[in-house]
Each structure stands twice: as structure tokens, then as C-alpha cells.
N, C-alpha and C positions, 0 to 999 in steps of 0.2 A: 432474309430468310435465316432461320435457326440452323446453327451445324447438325449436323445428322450424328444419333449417338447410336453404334451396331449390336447390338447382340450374336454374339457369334454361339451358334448350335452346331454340333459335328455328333455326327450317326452314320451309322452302318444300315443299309435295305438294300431287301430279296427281291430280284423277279423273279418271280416263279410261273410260268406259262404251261395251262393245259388245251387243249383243241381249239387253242389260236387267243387263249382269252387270255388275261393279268390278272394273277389274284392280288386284289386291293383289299384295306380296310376301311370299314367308317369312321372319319379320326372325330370325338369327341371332346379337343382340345387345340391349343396353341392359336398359330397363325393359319392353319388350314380346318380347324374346326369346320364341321358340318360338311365337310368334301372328301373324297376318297382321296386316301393317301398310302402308300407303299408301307408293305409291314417292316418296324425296325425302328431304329430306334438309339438315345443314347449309353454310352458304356458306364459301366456300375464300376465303382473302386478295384483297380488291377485287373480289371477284367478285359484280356484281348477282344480284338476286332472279333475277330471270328464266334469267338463266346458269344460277345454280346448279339452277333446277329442269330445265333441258333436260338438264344435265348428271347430273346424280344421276336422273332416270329413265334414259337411256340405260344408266348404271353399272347401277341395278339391274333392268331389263327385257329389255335389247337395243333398244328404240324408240327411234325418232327422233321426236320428237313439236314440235307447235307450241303454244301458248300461247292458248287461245278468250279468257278470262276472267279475269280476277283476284275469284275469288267472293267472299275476306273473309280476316279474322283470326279464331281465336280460341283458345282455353286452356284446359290441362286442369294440373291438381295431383294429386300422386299418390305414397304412399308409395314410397321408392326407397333402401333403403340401398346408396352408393356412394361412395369416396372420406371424405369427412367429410360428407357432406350424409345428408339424414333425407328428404327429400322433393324428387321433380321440380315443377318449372313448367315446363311445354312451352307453347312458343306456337308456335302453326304459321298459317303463308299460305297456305291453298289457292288452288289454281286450276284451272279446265275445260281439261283439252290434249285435241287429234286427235292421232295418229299421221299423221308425215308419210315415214316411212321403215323399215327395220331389220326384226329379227324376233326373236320372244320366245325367250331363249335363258338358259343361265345363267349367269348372272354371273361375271366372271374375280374371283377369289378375292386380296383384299389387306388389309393391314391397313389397317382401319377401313370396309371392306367388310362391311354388314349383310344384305345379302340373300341367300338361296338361292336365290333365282329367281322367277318371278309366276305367278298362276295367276288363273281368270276365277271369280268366287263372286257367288252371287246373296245378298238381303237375308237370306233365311230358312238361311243357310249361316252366319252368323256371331251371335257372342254375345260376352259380357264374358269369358268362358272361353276363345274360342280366339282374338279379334280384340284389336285397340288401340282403344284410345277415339278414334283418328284413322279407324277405317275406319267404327267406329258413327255418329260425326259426317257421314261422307263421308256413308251410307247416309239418314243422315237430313234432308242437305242434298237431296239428291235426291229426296226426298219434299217437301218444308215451301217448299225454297229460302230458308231461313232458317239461318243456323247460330248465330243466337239470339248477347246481350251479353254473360251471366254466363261465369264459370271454371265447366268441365265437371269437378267435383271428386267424386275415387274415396281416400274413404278405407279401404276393405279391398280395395286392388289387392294383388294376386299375380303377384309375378315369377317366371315359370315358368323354374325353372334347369333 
């Protein structure tokens, strides 16, 4: 078997919960194309953590949102052929945001624009079939309030082209 070559991706994503639901988006790209995935996203040149996550929900929601909490880090690994790589490392920041503005809309459409738009899903709405392993994690930080030490590792992930 071939060594495994990682791509490593690191971003920042919001949960943002209204009457019990996740606002998700429709990610239009990467390794979870065609599945709901947590708005957010990677950081632009000197742009803090925080920037970039008010900024990449706004890109992909319409909200203007604030910042509750900084919940945690954590990591998921996952087959991904792309470029020369064999496999993703995603590490993602979550964090607790309010909405403090704006309205859910869809998203102006540019290169390197992942989203289609967001939509409100409850737990029993989503699975390894249509969601990202960021939005199962979100779903089950909000159960636990733990998003647990270990890398969250999928090795028969399907990138749905």
C-alpha cells in the first residue's frame, strides 16, 4: 500500500442554534461537496480567528453574527483524493455565535465560494450520507458539550461528486 500524503485544512465554524435546530450550509465544494456542512471557513492573509469566522458566516449565510464562545478544537482525517494528496486533515475551531444582524439569503456566488445557501436541520435530519463530519460533531457537542481529544477518523469517506 502507498503512504498516505495529508493535506492539512484548518478553519474556523459557528454553531449557531435556533428552536433546537443547526444552521447548516449546502457546501458546493471540497471533500464534503453535495452535504451539509457548518458555516466557516479558511482565514484570509493576517486575518484573526475571529475575523475570519464573522466573515465566512456572513459570506456563507447573510448573518451578521457575534462570537458567545470559543467551544474547542478538533480533527477529523479522511480519504480525499485531490491535487497529489491521498487524504484530508481538517482541523477546525468551533465556536457558539448569536446572530446580531442580516438575513438568511444566498450567497453571491465567487471563486472559492462553497456555499449554496443555509438551511435550519434538526439532529435526526442528518447522517454520514448527507452531512460532514463537522456538522455530526457540532450535533454532538450539543448534546455531550464535549467534542472529545481523539482525530474523528473516516476511512470509507465518500466524496459525493
Amino acid at each position: 500500500m502507498s503512504e498516505k500524503r495529508y493535506h492539512r485544512a484548518f478553519g474556523v465554524y459557528g454553531i449557531y442554534v435556533k428552536d433546537g435546530k443547526l444552521l447548516v450550509i449546502n457546501k458546493n465544494g471540497g471533500p464534503y461537496i453535495n452535504r451539509y456542512d457548518l458555516p466557516g471557513g479558511s482565514l484570509e492573509e493576517g486575518e484573526s480567528l475571529s475575523e475570519a469566522m464573522k466573515r465566512e458566516f456572513l459570506e456563507e449565510t447573510g448573518l451578521e453574527i457575534d462570537i458567545e464562545a470559543n467551544i474547542g478544537v478538533t480533527d477529523f482525517k479522511l480519504p480525499w483524493l485531490w491535487k497529489d494528496f491521498t487524504d484530508l486533515h481538517h482541523i477546525a475551531v468551533y465556536y457558539s455565535v448569536k446572530k446580531i444582524g442580516g438575513l438568511l439569503s444566498i450567497p453571491e456566488q465567487f471563486d472559492g465560494q462553497v456555499s449554496l445557501g443555509a438551511v435550519w436541520l434538526s439532529e435526526k435530519d442528518v447522517s454520514l450520507d448527507n452531512a460532514s463530519p463537522l456538522v455530526l460533531k457540532a450535533f454532538e457537542w450539543l448534546r455531550t458539550r464535549n467534542l472529545g481529544v481523539e482525530a474523528n477518523t473516516f476511512e470509507d469517506w465518500n466524496v459525493l461528486n
